[in-house]
N, C-alpha and C positions, 0 to 999 in steps of 0.2 A: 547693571551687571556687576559694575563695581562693587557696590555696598554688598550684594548676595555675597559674593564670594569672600568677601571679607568677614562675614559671619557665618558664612558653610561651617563645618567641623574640619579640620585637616585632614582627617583620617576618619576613617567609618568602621564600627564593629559589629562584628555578629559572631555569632555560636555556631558553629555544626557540631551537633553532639557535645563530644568533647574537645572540639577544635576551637579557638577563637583565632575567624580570621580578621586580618586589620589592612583595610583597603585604604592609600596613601590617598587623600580625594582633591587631586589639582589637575585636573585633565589638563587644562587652560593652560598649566605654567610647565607641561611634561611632568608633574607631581615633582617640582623643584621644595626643596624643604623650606617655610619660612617659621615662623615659630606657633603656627596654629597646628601645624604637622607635628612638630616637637611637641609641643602640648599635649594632644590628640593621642599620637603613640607610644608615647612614654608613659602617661595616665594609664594605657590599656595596659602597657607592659607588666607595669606593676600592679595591674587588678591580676591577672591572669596567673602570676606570683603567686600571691593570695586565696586566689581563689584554686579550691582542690579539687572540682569539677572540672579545671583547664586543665588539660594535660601537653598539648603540642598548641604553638602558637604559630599560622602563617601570617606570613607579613607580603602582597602584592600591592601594586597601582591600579590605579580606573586608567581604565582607556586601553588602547591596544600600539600605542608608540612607543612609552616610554616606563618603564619600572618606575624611575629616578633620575631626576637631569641634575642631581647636587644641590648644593645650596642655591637657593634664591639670590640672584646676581643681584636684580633688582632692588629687594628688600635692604640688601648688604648695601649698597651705594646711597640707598636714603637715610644711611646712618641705625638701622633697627637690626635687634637681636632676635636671630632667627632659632635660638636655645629655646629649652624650655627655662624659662624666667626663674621658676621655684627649684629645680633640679637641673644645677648648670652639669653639674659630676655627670648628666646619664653621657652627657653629649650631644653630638652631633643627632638630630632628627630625636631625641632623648631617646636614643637605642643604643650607639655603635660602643656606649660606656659603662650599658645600663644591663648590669649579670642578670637574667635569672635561669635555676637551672629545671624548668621544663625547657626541653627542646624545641627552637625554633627555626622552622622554617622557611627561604625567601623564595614564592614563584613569580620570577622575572618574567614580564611579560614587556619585551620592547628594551628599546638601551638602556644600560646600567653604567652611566657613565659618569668618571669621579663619586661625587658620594653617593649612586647610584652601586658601582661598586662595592663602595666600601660598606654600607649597608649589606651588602650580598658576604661579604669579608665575614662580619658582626655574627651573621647568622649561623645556626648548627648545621644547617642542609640546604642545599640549592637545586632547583629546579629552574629551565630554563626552557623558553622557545627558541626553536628554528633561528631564527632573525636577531634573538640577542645578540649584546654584543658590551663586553666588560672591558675597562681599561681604564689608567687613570689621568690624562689628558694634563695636569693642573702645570706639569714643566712648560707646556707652551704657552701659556699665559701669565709667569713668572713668579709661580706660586708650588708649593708644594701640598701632597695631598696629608691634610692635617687629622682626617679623621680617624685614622689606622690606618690608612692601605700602604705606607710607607713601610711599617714592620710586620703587618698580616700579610700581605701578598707575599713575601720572602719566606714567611713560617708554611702556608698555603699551596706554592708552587715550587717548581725546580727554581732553584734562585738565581740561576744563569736567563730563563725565563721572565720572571718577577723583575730583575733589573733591567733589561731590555726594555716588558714595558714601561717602566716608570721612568728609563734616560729618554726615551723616546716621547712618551706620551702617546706611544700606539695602539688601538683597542683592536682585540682581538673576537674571534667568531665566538660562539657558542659550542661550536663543534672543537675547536681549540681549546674552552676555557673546561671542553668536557676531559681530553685527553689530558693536560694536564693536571686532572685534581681539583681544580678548582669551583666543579659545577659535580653533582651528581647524577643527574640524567636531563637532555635534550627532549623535547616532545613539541609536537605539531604548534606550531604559534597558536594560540586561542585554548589550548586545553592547558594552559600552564597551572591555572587554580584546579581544576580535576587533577591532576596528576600530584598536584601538592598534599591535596587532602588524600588521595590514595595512599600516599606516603605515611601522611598523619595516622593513617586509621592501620596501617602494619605499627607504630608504635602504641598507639593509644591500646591494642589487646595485651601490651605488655602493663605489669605491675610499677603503677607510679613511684611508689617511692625507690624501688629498684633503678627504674629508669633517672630519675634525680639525682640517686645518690653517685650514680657510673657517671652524668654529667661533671659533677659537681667533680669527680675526684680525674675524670677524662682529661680538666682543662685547670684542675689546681685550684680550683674557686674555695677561699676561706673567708667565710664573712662575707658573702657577694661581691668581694674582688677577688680576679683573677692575677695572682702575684707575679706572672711571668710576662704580664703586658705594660706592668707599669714604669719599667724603664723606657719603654718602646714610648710609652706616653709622655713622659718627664724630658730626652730627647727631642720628642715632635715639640710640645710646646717651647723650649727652648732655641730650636729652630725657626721657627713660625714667628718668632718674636724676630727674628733678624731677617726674614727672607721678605715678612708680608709688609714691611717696612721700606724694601728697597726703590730704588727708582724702576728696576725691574718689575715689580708687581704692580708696581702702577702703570708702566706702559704694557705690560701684558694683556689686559682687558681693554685698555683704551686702544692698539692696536685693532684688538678683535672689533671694539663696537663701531671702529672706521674702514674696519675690511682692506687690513693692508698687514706687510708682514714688520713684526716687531723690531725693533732695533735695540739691543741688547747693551748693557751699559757696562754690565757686573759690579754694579754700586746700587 
């Protein structure tokens, strides 16, 4: 079981029409990111750039639990880079860094929790089940969430909202993450990739390069960076650097993995 899943693909692609969707493929680990995933959908990201037959790109999970459980706790403790190795700039899952301007779409099917989230952040449009449920958890484990959701969720939601969940680390419903802005439409758990591609195919009869160019000037994008995120970016790493350092990030998961509550040092 081991060895299969170590050479599965991270992520699975296919075509509908002009869609390419990108299925995260770790049922086993809740499709937690490790760097076969980063490989896998970052490669597709950037064929689908390229390629002028793609027009809207969905990005879900296999399975019907989880979208995204975040990084690979696991992977990260055995010391391995769950980046993509050749393209560290896309980031996190080589998406949440990685511009291009077809629109992409996330259908959340199951938690979106931490870089499950922020993944969902990443994205141009969101679809959700019933049962979702978006938050960024990473303060109770004495970490902070590195991928964007520390300055997307603020830009994304009411920021009296957006800081609540991030002091708290509380995830919210899907019917919540709809009211606020943060999702675009709620639909029956199980039909979240139908409802995605429904979405896909109201833009796909629009004029591609129309649709690229309103992206591209929507979000500021020059030269496939987005210039308005890069402080937000330059910040988080600067932060990351002190916070995932502390004695607090390290009793934060070794709390969790002994099922007891953390004792907090602020050092």
């Amino acid at each position: 079981m081991t060895e299969l899943a170590d050479v599965a693909p991270g992520a699975l692609v296919e075509r509908r029409g002009n869609v390419m969707v990108i299925t995260i493929n770790r049922p086993e680990a809740r499709n937690a990111i490790n760097s076969s995933v980063s490989i896998a959908l970052g490669d597709a990201l950037e064929e689908a750039q390229h390629d002028p037959e793609v027009r809207v790109v969905v990005v879900t999970g296999s399975g019907n639990k989880s979208f995204c459980a975040g990084a690979d706790l696991k992977a990260l403790s055995r010391g391995e880079n769950i980046g993509h190795p050749d393209r560290p700039k896309w980031g996190f899952a080589g998406y949440v860094r990685h511009f291009i301007d077809k629109p992409t779409i996330a259908a959340v099917n199951g938690t979106a929790l931490g870089g499950g989230t922020e993944l969902a952040l990443a994205s141009d449009l969101v679809v959700a089940g019933e049962s979702a449920k978006f938050g960024l958890p990473e303060v109770k484990r004495g970490l902070i969430a590195a991928a964007g959701g520390v300055f997307r969720l603020v830009e994304q939601i009411p920021r009296k909202v957006a800081l609540e969940m991030m002091f708290t680390g509380e995830p919210i419903t899907s019917a919540d993450a709809l009211k606020w802005g943060l999702i675009n439409q709620v639909v029956p758990d199980g039909t979240e990739l139908d409802a995605a591609l429904a979405l896909a195919e109201r833009i796909t009869v629009n004029a591609p390069l129309a649709v690229q160019a309103s992206k591209r000037v929507a979000v500021g994008a020059d030269d496939a960076v987005v210039a308005a995120d890069e402080p937000g970016w330059t910040r988080t790493m600067r932060e990351v650097a002190v916070v995932f350092s502390s004695e607090d990030a390290k009793e934060g998961p070794l709390a969790f993995a002994q099922k007891r509550p953390p004792v907090w040092k602020a050092r």
